[in-house]
C-alpha positions as CSV (number, residue, x, y, z in Angstrom):
1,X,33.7,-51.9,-13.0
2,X,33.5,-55.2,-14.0
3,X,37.5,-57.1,-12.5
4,X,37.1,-60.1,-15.8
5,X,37.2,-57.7,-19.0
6,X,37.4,-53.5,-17.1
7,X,34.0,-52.9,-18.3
8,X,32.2,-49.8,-16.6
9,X,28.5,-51.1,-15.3
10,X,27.8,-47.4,-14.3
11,X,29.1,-43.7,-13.3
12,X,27.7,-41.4,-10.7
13,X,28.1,-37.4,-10.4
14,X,30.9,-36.2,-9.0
15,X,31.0,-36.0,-5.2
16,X,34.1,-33.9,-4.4
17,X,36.7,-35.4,-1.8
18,X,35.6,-37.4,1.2
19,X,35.3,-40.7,2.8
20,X,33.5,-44.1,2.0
21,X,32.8,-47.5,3.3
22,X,30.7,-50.4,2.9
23,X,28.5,-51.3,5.6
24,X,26.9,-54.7,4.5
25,X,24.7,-54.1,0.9
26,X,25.2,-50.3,1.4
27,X,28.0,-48.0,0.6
28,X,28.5,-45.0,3.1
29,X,29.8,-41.6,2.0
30,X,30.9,-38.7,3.7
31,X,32.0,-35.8,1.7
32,X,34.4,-32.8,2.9
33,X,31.7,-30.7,2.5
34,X,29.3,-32.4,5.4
35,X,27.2,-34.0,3.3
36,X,26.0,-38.1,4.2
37,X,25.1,-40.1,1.0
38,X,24.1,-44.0,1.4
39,X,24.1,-45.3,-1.8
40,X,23.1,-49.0,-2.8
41,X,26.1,-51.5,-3.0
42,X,25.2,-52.6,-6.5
43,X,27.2,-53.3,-9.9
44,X,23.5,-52.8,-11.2
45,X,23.1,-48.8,-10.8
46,X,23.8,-45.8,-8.6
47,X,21.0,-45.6,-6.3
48,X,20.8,-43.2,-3.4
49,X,19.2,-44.1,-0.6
50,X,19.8,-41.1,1.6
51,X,20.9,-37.6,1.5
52,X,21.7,-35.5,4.7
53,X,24.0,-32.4,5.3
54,X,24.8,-33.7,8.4
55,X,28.1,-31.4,9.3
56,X,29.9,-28.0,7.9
57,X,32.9,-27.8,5.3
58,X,35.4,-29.0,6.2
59,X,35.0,-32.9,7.3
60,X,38.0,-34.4,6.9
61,X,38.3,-36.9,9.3
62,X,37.2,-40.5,8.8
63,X,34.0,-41.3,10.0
64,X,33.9,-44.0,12.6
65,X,31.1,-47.1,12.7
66,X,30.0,-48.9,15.8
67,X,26.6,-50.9,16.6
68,X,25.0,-49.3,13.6
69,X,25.9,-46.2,14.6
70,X,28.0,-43.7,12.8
71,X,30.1,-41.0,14.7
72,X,31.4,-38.1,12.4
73,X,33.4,-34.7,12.9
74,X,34.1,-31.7,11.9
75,X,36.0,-28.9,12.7
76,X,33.0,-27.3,15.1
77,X,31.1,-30.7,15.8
78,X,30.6,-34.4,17.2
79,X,27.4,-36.3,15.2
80,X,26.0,-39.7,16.5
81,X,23.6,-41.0,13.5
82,X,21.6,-44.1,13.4
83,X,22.4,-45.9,10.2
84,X,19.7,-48.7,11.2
85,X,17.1,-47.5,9.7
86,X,18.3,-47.6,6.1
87,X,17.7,-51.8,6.5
């Protein structure tokens, strides 16, 4: 959404409940349901980069990020992924 005049630039599907930050040109998205989704930081279009069921249902804590790593739980699990090699 455009902050001068509220214009939408463009809308995505749905991705339930979950967690999300940017990580330099890249927005990084967790949903509840275990699924990782980095999308292109753009006011251009939605673009996924990456798709991953990465944990069960039920991932509601924050994700963590450190040295280009991303550390995610849920309620059975501990992940370490490598977010590097989406550059």
């Amino acid at each position: 959404m455009s902050l001068l005049d509220g214009e939408v630039k463009w809308e995505a599907p749905s991705m339930g409940a979950g967690n999300l930050i940017r990580v330099k040109d890249k927005l990084v998205v967790l949903s509840e349901d275990g699924e990782l989704v980095v999308v292109a930081a753009s006011s251009e279009r939605f673009r996924i980069l990456h798709r991953q069921q990465i944990l069960g249902t039920g991932a509601r804590a924050h994700f963590a990020l450190a040295n280009d790593r991303l550390f995610a739980r849920d309620q059975r699990r501990l992940v370490c992924l490598r977010l590097d090699q989406f550059e």
